[in-house]
C-alpha positions as a Markdown table, in Angstrom:
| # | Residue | x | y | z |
|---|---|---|---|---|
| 1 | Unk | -25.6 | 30.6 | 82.7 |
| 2 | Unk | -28.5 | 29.3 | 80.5 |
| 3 | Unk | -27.0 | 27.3 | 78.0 |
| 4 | Unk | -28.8 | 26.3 | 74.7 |
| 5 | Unk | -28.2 | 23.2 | 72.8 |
| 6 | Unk | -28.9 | 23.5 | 69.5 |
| 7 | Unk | -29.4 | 20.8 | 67.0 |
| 8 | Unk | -26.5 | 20.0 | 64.9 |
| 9 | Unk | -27.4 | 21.5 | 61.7 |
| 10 | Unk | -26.9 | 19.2 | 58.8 |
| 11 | Unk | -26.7 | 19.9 | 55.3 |
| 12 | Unk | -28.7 | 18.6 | 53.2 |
| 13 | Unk | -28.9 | 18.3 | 49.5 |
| 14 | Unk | -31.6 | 19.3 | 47.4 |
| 15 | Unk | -31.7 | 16.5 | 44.6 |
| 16 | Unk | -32.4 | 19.4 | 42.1 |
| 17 | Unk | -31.2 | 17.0 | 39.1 |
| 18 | Unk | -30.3 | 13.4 | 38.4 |
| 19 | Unk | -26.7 | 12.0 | 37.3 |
| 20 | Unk | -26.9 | 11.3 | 33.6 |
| 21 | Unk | -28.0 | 12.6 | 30.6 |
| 22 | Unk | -31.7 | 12.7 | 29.2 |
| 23 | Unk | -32.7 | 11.2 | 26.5 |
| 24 | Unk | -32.6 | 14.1 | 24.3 |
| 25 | Unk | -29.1 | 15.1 | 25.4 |
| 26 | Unk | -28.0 | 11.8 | 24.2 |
| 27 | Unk | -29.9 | 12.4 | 20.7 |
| 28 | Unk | -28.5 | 15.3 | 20.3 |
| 29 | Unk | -24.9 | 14.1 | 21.0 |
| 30 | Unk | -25.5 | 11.6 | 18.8 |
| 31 | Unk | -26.6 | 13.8 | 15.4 |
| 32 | Unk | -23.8 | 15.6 | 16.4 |
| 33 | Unk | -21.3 | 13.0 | 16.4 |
| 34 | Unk | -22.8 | 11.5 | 12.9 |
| 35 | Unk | -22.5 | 14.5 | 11.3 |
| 36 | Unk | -19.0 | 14.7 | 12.2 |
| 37 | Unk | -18.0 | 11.0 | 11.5 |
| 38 | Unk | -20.2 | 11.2 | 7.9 |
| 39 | Unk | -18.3 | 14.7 | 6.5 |
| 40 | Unk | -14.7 | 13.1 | 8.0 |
| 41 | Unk | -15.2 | 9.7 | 6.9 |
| 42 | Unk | -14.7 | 9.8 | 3.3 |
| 43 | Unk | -11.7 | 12.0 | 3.4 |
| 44 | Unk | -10.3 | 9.1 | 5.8 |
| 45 | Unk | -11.0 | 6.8 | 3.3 |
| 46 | Unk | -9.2 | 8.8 | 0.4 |
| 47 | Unk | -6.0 | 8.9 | 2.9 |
| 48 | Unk | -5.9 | 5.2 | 3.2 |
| 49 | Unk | -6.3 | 4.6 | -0.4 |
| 50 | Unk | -3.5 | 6.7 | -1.3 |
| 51 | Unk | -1.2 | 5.4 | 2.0 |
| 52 | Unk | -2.1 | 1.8 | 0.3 |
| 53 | Unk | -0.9 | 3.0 | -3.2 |
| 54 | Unk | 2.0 | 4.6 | -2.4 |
| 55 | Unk | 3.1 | 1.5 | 0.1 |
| 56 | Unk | 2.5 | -1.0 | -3.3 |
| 57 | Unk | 4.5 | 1.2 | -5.1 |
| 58 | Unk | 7.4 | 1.6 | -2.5 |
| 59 | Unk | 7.5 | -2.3 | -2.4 |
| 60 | Unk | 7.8 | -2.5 | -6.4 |
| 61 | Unk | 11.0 | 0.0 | -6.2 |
| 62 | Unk | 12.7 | -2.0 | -3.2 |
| 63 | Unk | 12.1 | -5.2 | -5.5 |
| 64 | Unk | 13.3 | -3.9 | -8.5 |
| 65 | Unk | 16.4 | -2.4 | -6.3 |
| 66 | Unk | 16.9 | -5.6 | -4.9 |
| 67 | Unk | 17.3 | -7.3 | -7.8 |
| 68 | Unk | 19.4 | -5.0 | -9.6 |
| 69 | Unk | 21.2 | -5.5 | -6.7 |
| 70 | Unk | 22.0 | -8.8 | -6.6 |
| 71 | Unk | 22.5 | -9.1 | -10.4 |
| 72 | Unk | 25.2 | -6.5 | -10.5 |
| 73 | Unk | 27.0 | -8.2 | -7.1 |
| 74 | Unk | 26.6 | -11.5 | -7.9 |
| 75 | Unk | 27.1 | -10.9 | -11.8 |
| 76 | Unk | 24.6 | -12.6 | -12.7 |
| 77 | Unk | 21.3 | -12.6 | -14.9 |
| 78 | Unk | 18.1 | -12.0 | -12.4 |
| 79 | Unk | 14.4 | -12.4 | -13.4 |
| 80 | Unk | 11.5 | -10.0 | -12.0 |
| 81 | Unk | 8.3 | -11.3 | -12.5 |
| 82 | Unk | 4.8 | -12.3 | -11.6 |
| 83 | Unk | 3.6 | -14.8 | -9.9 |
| 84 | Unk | 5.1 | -17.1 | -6.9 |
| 85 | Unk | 7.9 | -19.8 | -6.7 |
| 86 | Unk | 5.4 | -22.4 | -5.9 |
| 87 | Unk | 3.3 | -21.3 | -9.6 |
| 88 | Unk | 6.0 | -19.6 | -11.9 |
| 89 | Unk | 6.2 | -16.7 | -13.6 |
| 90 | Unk | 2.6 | -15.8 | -14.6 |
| 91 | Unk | 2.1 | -14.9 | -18.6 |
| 92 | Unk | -0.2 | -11.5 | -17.4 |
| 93 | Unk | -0.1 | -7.8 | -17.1 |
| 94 | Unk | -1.4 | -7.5 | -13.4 |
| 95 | Unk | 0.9 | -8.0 | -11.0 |
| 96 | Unk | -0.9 | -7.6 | -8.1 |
| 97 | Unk | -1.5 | -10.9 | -7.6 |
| 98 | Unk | 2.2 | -11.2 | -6.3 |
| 99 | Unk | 6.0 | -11.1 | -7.6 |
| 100 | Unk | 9.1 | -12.6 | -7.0 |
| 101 | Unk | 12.6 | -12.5 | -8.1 |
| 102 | Unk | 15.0 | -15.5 | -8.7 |
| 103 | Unk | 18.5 | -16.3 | -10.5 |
| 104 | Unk | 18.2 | -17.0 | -14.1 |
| 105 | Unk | 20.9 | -19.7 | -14.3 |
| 106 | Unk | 19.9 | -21.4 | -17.6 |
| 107 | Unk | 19.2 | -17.4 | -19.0 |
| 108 | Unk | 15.6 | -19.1 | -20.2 |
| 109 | Unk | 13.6 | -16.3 | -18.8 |
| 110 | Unk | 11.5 | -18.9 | -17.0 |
| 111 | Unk | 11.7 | -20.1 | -13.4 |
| 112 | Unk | 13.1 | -23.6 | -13.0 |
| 113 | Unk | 13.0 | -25.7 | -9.7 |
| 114 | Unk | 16.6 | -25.9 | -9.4 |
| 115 | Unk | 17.4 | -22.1 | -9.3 |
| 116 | Unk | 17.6 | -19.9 | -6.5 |
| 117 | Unk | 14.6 | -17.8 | -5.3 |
| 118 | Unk | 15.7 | -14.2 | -4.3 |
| 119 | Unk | 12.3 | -12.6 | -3.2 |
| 120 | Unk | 8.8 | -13.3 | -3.1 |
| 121 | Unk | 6.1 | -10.3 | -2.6 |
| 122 | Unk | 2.5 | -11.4 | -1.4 |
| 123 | Unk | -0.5 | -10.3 | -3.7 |
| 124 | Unk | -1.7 | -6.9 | -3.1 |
| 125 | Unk | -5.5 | -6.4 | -2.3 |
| 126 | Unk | -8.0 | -3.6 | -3.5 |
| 127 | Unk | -4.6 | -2.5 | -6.1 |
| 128 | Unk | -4.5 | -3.4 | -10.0 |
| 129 | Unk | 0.0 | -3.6 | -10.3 |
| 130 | Unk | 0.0 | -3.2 | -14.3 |
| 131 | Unk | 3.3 | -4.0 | -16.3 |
| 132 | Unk | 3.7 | -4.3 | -20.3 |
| 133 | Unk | 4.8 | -7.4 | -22.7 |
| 134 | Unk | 7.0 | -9.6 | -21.8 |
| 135 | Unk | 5.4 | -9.9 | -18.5 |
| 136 | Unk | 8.9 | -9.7 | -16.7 |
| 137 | Unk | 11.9 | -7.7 | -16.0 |
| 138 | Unk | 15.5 | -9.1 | -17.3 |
| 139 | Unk | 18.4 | -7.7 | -15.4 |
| 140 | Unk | 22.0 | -7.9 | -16.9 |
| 141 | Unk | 25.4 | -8.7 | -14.6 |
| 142 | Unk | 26.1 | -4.9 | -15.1 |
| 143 | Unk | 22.3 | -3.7 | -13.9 |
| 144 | Unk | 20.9 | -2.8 | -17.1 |
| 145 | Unk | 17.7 | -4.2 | -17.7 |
| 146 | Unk | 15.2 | -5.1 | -20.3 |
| 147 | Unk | 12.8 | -3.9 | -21.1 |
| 148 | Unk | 12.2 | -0.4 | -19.9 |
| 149 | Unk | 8.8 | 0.8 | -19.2 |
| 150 | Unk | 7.1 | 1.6 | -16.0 |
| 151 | Unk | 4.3 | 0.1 | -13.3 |
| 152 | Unk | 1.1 | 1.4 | -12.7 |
| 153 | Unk | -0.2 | 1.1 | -9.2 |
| 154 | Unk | -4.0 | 2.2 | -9.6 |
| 155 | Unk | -6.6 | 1.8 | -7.0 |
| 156 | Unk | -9.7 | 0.0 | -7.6 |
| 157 | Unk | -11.7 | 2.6 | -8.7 |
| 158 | Unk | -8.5 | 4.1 | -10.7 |
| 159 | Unk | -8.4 | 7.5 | -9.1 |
| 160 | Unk | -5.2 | 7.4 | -7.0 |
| 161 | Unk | -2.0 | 6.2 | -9.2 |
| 162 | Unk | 1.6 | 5.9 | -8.4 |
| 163 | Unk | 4.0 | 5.2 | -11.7 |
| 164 | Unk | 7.6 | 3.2 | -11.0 |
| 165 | Unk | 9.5 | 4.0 | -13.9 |
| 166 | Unk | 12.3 | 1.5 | -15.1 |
| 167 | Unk | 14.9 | 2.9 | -17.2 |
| 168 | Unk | 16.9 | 1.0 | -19.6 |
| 169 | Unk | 20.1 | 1.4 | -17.2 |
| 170 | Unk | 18.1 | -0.3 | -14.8 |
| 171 | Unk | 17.5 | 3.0 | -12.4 |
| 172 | Unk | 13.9 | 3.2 | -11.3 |
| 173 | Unk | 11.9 | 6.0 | -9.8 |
| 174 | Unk | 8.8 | 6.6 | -8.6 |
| 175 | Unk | 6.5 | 9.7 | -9.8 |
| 176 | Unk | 3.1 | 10.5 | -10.2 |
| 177 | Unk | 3.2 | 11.3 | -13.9 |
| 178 | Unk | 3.9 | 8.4 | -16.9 |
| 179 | Unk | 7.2 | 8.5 | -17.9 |
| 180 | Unk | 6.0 | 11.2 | -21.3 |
| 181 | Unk | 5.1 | 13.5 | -18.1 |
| 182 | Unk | 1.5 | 13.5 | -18.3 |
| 183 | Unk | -1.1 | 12.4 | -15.9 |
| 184 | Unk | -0.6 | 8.8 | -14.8 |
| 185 | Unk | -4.0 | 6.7 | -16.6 |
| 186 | Unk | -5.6 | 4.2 | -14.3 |
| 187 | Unk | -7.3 | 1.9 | -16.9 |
C-alpha cells in the first residue's frame, strides 16, 4: 500500500479589501447626514419653542389656581404678582422675570416683610409673560378676583403664543386665541 501524504491544505485569505471606510465613503456619509440634520433641525427648534411656551403657560394657570386656592380655603385676600419676595412686587407688564404669590394681610396690595409668602416662580428665559395695569392679580376670600384680563406667553420672536385667561370669577383657562376669540398678538 503506497500511501501519500499530502500537505495540509490551508486556507488562506485573499485580503481583497481593507476594514474601514474610504475617504469618500466617509464624505459621502457625511453630506448625507448634514442634509438630514439641516432640513430636521429647524422643525426641532419650532417643537421646543412651543413645548417652552406652553410649559410657561401651564405654570401661570397652576399659580393662579394655587392662589385662588388658598384664598378661598384660608378666606383670605391673596396677591399674584411680579417679581420675588426678596424685591417685591415689580410695577411692570413682563412677568417673565418671575412671580410669586403671598397673603395680603394689611389688604395694601403690596408685599410686606411680615406676611406670608405662598409661591415664588423663577424667571422665565427666551419668554416675554405680558399682563395689563395694575401689574397684579387681587383674589377675594370667595375666589373672585380683580382684575380680569389674560397673560400673554409669546416667544422671543413672537410667533408661538399661549393666552391664560382670568375671568372675573376667578376661573382661568388657557387657549390659543385672546379672550375676543381672535388670534393671540405677540407684541
Amino acid at each position: 500500500m503506497i500511501s501519500s501524504r499530502s500537505k495540509p491544505q490551508h486556507t488562506t485569505r485573499a485580503i481583497n479589501a481593507l476594514n474601514g471606510f474610504s475617504a469618500i465613503e466617509c464624505l459621502i456619509t457625511l453630506a448625507i447626514i448634514s442634509t438630514l440634520m439641516l432640513t430636521g433641525f429647524p422643525r426641532l427648534t419650532n417643537v421646543i419653542i412651543a413645548k417652552r411656551t406652553e410649559v410657561a403657560s401651564t405654570r401661570i394657570f397652576e399659580s393662579v389656581y394655587e392662589a385662588r386656592g388658598y384664598a378661598v380655603n384660608a378666606g383670605a385676600v391673596v396677591i399674584l404678582c411680579p417679581g420675588s419676595p426678596q424685591t417685591g412686587c415689580v410695577s411692570q407688564i413682563d412677568w417673565s422675570i418671575g412671580w410669586f404669590s403671598f397673603v395680603d394681610v394689611n389688604r395694601n396690595s403690596k408685599f410686606d416683610s411680615a406676611e406670608t409668602v405662598l409661591s415664588h416662580q423663577s424667571p422665565i428665559k427666551h419668554l416675554t409673560v405680558r399682563w395689563r395695569t395694575p401689574f397684579w392679580v387681587r383674589f377675594k376670600p370667595f375666589g373672585d378676583l380683580w382684575p380680569n384680563g389674560h397673560f400673554a406667553v409669546c416667544d422671543e420672536n413672537a410667533v408661538y403664543g399661549i393666552a391664560v385667561v382670568l375671568h372675573r370669577t376667578g376661573r382661568a383657562r388657557i387657549s390659543s386665541d385672546s379672550p375676543n376669540g381672535q388670534k393671540l398678538r405677540c407684541e
